[in-house]
C-alpha positions in Angstrom: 0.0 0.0 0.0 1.4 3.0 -0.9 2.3 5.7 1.8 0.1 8.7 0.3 -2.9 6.0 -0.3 -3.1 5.1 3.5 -3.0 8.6 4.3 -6.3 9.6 2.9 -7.8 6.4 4.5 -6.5 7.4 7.7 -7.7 11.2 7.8 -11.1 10.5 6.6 -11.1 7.9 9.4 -10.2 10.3 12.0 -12.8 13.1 10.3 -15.3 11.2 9.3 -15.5 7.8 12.2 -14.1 9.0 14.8 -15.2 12.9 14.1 -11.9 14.4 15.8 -12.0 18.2 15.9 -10.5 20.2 13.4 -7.7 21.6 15.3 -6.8 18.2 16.0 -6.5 16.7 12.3 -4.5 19.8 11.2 -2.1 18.7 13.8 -2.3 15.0 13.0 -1.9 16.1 9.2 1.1 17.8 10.0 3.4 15.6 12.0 2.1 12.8 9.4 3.7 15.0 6.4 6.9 15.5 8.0 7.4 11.7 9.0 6.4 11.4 4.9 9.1 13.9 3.8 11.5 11.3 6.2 10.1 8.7 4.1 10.3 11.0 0.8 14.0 11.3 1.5 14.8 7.4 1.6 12.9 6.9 -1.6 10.3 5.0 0.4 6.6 5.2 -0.9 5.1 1.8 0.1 4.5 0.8 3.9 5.7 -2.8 3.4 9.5 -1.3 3.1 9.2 0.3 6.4 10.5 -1.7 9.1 11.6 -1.1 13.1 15.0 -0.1 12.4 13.8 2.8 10.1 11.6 4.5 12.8 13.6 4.5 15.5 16.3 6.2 12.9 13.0 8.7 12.4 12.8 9.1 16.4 16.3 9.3 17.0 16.8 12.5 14.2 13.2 14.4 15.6 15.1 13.7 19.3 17.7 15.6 18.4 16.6 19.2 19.2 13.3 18.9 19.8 11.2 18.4 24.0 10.7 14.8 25.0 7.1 15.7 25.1 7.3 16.9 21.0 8.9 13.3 20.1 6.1 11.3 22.2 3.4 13.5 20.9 4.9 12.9 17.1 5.4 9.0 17.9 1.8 8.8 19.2 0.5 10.3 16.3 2.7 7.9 13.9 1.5 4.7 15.8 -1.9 5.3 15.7 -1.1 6.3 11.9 0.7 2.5 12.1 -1.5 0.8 14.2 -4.9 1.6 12.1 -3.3 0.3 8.9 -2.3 -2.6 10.0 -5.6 -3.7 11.3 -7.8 -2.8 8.9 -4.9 -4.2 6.2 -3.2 -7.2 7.8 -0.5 -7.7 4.7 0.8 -4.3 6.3 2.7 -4.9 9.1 2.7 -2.5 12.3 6.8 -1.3 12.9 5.9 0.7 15.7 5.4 -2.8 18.0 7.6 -2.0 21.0 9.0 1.8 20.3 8.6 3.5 23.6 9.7 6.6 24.6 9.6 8.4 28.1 7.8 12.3 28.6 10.4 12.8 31.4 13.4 11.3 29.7 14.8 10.7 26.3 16.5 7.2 25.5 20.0 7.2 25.2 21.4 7.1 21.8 23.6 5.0 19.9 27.3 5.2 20.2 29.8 3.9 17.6 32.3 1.9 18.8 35.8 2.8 18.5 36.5 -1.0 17.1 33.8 -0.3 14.3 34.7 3.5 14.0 37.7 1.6 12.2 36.1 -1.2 10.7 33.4 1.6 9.0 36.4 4.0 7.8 39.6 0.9 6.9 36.7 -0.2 4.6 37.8 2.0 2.1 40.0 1.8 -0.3 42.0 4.6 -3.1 39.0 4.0 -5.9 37.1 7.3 -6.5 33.8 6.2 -5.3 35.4 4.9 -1.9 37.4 8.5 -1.6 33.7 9.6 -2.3 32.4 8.0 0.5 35.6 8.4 2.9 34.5 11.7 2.7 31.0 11.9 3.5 31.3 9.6 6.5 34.5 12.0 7.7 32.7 15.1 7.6 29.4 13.4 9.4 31.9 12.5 11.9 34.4 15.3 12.3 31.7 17.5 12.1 29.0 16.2 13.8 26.2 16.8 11.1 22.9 16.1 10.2 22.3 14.0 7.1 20.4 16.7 5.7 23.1 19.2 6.8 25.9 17.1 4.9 23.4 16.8 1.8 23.3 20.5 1.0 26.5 21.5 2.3 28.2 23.5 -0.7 31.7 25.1 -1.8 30.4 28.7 -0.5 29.9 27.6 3.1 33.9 26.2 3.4 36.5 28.4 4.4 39.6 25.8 4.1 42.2 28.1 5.1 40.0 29.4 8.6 39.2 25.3 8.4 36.0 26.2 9.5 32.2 25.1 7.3 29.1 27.2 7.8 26.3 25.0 8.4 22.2 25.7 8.0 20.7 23.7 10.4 16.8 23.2 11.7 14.9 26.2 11.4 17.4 27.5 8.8 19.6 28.3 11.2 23.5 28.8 11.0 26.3 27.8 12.9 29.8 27.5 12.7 32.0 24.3 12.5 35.6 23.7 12.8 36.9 20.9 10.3 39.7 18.7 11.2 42.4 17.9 9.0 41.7 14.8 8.2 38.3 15.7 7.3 40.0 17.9 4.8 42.8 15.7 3.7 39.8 12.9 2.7 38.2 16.0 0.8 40.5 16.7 -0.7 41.4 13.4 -2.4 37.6 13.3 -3.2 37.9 16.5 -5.0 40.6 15.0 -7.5 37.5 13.2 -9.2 34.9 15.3 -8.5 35.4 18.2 -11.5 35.9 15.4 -14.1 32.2 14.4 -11.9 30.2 17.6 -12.0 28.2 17.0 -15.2 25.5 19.9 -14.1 28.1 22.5 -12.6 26.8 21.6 -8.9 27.9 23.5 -5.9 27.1 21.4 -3.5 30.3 20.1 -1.9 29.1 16.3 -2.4 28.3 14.7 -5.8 28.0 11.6 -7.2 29.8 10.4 -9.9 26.5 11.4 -12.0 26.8 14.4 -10.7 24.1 14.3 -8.9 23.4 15.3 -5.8 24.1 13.1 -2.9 20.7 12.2 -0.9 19.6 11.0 2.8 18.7 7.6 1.1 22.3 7.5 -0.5 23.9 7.8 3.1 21.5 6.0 4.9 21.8 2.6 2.5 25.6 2.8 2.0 26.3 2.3 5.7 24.3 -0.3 6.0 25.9 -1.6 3.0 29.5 -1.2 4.9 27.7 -2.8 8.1 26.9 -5.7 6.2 30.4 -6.1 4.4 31.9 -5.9 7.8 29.7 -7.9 9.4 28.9 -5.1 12.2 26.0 -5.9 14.1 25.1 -3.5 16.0 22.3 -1.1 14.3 23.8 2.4 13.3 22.7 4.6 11.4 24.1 7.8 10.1 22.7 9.6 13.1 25.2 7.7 15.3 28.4 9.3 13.8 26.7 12.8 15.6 26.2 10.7 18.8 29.7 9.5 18.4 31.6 12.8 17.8 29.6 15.2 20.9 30.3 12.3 23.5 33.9 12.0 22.1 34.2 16.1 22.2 32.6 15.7 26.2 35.2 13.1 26.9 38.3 15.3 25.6 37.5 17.8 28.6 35.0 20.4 26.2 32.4 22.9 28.1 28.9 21.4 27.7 27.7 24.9 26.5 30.5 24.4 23.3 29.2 21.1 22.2 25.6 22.8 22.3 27.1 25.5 20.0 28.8 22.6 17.7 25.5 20.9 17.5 23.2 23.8 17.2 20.8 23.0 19.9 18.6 25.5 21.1 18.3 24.1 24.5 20.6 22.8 26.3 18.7 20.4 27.9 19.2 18.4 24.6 22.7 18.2 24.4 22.4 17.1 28.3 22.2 13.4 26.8 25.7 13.0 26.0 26.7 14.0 29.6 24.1 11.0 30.7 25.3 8.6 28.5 29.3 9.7 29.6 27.8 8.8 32.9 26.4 5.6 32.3 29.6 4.4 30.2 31.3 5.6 33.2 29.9 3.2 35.6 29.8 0.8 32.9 33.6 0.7 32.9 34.0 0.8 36.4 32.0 -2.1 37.1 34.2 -4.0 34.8 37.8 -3.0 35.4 37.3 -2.1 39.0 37.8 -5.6 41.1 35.4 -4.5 43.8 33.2 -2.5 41.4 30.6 -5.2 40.9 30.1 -8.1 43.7 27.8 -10.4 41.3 
């Protein structure tokens, strides 16, 4: 069933059954479209190619920045979407079974280990496409971007001699990231094969050999691809190099109030995560190394 179909179904259902007030529909519309334009983004259009994986990937990038309350609210909205389907179409599948999360507390996210860090990134090799995707994974990484952010990054927001990118985050707003030198080294190399690339004189910083534009989908399936490959099993997605790179910056000694700057969130409360995941990994450790840590 296709996504746009089920939609229809589903508003005249809450309009026409269940006779929800206007006010209410409009805002069930809403968060409905932008889970869609999620969906758009990864090229999905039928609800049998949706799975568990791919909405906590959709929770995990609405977490980031927004209230606990906003993600619940947006996740309640989404099951019932879910939940309806499935019942009155069996052959559609509910993937929202067993996604919980808390008003008072956000789940923790997903860290990349620093084993598969080096798996993900000594999987490439000196071909063009792999320099390609050295690069995009680097700069999600160094950087600590968005999928979208890295998507529409272009040549007029880098400054490589400050070594410093301009990035247009949620609500179109713009903050300033440093760039490491590796980062830049790997772009570098990229850049070698990316003129003889640019078929449609692009200025976005990422292109395909096409010369297209690279896209969420694009990221999203070629690190699974490299989890596969490398038989990594624990479930990344591109979201995760973010994770990875604030709680790495909050282990090398940075102010709390910095790494909200780095990630452009608004409230601080939101970049509080990392500091309760350092926390948890922190007890973690010490219950394992420490002989008199845990008495199990």
């Amino acid at each position: 069933m296709e996504k746009h179909e089920a939609f229809s179904i589903y508003i005249h259902e809450l309009a026409v059954n269940q006779q929800l007030a206007i006010t209410t529909i409009e805002s069930y519309k809403n968060q409905l479209k932008k889970y869609f334009n999620f969906l758009d983004e990864l090229n999905i259009n039928d609800l049998t190619h949706i799975d568990h994986n791919l909405i906590v990937d959709y929770i995990d990038e609405i977490s980031d920045g927004s209230a606990s309350s906003s993600v619940v609210h947006a996740l309640s909205i989404i099951r019932g979407f879910h939940t309806f389907i499935s019942i009155h179409y069996p052959k559609v599948k509910n993937p929202t079974i067993k996604i919980k999360v808390k008003k008072t507390q956000q789940s923790l996210p997903t860290l990349i280990s620093e084993k598969d860090l080096k798996l993900i990134f000594n999987s490439f090799n000196e071909s063009p496409n792999d320099l390609y995707h050295n690069a995009i994974f680097e700069f999600l990484y160094s950087c600590g971007l968005r999928v979208s952010e890295l998507c529409n990054l272009t040549f007029n927001d880098l400054s490589i001699e400050n070594k410093i990118i301009k990035v247009k985050g949620k609500g179109s707003k713009e903050r300033i990231v440093p760039i490491s030198d590796i980062a830049l080294e790997k772009l570098s190399a990229y850049r070698n094969y990316r003129s003889t690339w640019n078929k449609h004189q692009e200025n976005f910083i990422f292109i395909n050999s096409l010369g297209n534009k690279l896209t969420r989908q694009y990221v999203w399936s070629k690190l699974k691809e490299i989890q596969l490959v490398n038989n990594i099993t624990s479930d990344y997605s591109p979201h995760s190099f973010r994770h990875t790179y604030a709680t790495a910056l909050l282990d090398g000694g940075a102010d709390l109030r910095y790494v909200q700057e780095l990630l452009g969130h608004s409230d601080i409360a939101t970049t509080q995560i990392y500091v309760h995941l350092q926390n948890k990994r922190i007890k973690s450790d010490y219950d394992k190394y420490f002989p008199r840590g845990n008495m199990d």
